[in-house]
C-alpha positions in Angstrom: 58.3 79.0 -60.5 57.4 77.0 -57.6 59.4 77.0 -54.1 58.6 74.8 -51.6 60.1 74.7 -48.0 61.0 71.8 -46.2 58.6 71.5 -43.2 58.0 70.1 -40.2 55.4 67.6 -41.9 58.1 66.3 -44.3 60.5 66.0 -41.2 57.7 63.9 -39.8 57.5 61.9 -42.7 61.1 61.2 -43.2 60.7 59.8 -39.2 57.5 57.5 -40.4 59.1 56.3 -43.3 62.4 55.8 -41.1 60.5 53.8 -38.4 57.7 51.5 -40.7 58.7 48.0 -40.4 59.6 45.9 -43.4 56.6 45.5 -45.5 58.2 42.9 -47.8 60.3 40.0 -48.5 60.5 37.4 -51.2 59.3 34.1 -51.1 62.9 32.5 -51.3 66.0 34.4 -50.0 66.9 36.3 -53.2 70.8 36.9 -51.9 73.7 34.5 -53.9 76.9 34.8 -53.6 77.2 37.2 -56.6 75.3 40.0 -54.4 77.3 42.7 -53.7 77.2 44.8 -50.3 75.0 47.6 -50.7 75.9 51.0 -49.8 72.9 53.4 -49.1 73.0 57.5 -49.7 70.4 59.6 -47.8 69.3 62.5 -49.1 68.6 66.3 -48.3 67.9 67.0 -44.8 68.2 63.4 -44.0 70.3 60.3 -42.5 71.4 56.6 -42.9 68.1 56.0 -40.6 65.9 56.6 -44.2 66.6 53.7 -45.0 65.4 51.8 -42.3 62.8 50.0 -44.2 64.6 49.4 -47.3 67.3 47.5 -45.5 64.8 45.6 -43.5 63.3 44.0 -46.8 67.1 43.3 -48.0 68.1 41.7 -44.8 64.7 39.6 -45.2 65.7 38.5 -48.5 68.7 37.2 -47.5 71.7 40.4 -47.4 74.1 39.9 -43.9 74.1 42.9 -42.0 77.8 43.5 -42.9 76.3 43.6 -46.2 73.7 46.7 -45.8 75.7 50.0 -45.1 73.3 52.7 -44.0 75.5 55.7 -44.2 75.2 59.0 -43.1 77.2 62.2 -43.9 76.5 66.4 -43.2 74.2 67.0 -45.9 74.6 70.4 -45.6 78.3 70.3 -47.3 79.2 70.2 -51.1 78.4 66.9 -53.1 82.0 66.7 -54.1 83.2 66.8 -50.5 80.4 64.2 -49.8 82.1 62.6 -52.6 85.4 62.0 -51.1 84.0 60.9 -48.0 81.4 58.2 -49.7 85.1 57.1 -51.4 86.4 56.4 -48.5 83.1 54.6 -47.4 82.9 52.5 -50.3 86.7 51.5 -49.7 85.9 50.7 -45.5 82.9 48.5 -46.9 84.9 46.5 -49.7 87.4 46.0 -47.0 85.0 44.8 -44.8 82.8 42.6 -46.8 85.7 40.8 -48.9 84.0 42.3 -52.0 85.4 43.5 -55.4 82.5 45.9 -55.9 79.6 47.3 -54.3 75.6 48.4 -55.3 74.9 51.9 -54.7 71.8 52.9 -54.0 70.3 56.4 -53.4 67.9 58.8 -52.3 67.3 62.4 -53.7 70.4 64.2 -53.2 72.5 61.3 -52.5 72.1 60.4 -55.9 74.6 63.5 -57.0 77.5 62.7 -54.9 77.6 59.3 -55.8 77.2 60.0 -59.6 80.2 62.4 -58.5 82.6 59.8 -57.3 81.3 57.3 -60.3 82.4 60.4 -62.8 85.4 62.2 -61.4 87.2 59.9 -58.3 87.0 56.3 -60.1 84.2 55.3 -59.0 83.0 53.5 -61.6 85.0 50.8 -61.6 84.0 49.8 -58.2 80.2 50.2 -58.6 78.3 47.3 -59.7 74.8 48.9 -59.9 73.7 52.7 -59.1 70.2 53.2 -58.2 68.7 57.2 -58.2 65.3 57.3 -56.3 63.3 60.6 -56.9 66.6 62.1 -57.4 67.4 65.7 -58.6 70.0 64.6 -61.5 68.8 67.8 -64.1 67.9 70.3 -60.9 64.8 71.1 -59.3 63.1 74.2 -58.9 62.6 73.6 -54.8 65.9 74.1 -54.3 65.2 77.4 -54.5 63.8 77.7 -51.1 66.7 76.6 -49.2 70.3 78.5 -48.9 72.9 75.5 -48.1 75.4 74.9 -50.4 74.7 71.5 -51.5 70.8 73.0 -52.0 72.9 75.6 -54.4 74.2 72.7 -56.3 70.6 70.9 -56.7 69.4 74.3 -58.6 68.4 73.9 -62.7 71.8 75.2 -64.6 73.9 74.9 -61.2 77.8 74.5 -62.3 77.7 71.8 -60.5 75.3 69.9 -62.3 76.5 71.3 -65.4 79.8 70.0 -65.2 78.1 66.5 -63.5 76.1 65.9 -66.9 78.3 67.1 -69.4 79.6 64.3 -71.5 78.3 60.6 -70.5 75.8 61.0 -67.7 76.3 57.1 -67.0 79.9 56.5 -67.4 81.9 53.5 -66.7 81.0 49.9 -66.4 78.0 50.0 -64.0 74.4 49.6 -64.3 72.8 52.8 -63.6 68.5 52.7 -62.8 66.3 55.6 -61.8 62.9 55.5 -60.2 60.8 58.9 -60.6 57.5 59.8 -59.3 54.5 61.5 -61.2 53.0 63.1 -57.9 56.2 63.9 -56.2 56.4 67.7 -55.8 60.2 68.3 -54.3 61.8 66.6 -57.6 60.1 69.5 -60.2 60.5 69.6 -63.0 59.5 65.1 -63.2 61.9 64.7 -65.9 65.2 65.9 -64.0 65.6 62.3 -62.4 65.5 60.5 -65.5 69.6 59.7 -67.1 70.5 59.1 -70.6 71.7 55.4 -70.6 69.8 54.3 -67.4 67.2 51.9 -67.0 64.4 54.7 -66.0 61.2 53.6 -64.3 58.3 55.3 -63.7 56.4 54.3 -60.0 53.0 54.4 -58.8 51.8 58.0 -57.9 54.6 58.5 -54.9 55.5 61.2 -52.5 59.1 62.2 -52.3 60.2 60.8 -49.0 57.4 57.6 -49.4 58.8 56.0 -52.7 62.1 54.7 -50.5 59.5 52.5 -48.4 57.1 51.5 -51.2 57.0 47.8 -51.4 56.8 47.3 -55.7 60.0 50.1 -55.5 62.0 48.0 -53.6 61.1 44.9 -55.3 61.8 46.5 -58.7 65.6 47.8 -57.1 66.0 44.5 -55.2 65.7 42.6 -58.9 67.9 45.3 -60.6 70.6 45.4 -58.4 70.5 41.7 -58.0 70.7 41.2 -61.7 
């Protein structure tokens, strides 16, 4: 079984992919009044600054600023503490916005705690759309390098994800979509991301940290979300 160990080069390339400038925007603002605000969930080892680029191209197409909530959290925690906390963010941001519901949109690990509150807080019912990219939703075998306890809960057979995909794996009312990479090497085995009643999409050949700046990825979550 593999293990791989988060280096300095990934760290480098969650800072590039951070930094890059938009590198997309449709030809007509794509935002309507039916768009809902969009709350982003980094992943392992990561901040709200990952999505840098993602929420460039959504503010190009149109989404306010007030709209586009690039959240951070101690990733080091347990998904269903991050849980509570992203409950309490997704309550500040209706509040905020005027909103009845928002889009959710993740990144690795971020995609477990938000699945979390969907499941087991009532989350469901205020999600419109919940978006996994390169996300560990069956486990992955890197997360056997790494000792935190929310890397514990990211192992293949983890009670945590046990208990997360027992039963419905998409419950509730949203629209749940997953994006998964053939060459991405921290998500192993490639199948873990995809969910049973999800739209799931194969990309281009994508590193792990890369596919949140890829510009036919975020056309293809722009469109879903927006649907």
């Amino acid at each position: 079984m593999k293990k791989y160990v988060l280096s300095a080069a990934v760290s480098a390339l969650i800072a590039f992919a951070s930094a890059a400038a938009p590198v997309h925007a449709a030809d007509t603002p794509t935002y309507d009044r039916s768009s809902h605000p969009i709350l982003f969930v980094h992943g392992y080892n990561s901040s709200g600054s990952y999505w840098n680029t993602m929420a460039g191209n959504f503010r190009a197409d149109g989404w306010p600023s007030s709209h586009l909530d690039q959240w951070s959290y101690d990733w080091r925690q347990s998904n269903a503490t991050t849980a509570q906390q992203l409950a309490a963010e997704v309550d500040r941001l209706l509040a905020a916005t005027g909103a009845s519901k928002v889009d959710i949109i993740t990144h690795s690990m971020g995609g477990l705690s938000s699945r979390y509150y969907a499941k087991n807080l009532g989350g469901s019912g205020k999600i419109d759309t919940w978006v996994s990219l390169a996300g560990p939703n069956h486990g992955t075998d890197w997360a056997n390098g790494c000792d935190d306890v929310s890397c514990h809960e990211m192992r293949i057979g983890s009670a945590f994800l046990t208990a997360l995909n027992s039963g419905d794996e998409t419950p509730g009312a949203p629209r749940y979509g997953t994006w998964w990479s053939p060459c991405d090497t921290v998500i192993n085995p490639d199948t873990s991301v995809a969910l049973s009643g999800a739209t799931n999409t194969r990309t281009a050949c994508l590193g792990h940290v890369a596919i949140g700046s890829d510009t036919t990825t975020y056309t293809q979550v722009r469109d879903f979300s927006n649907a």
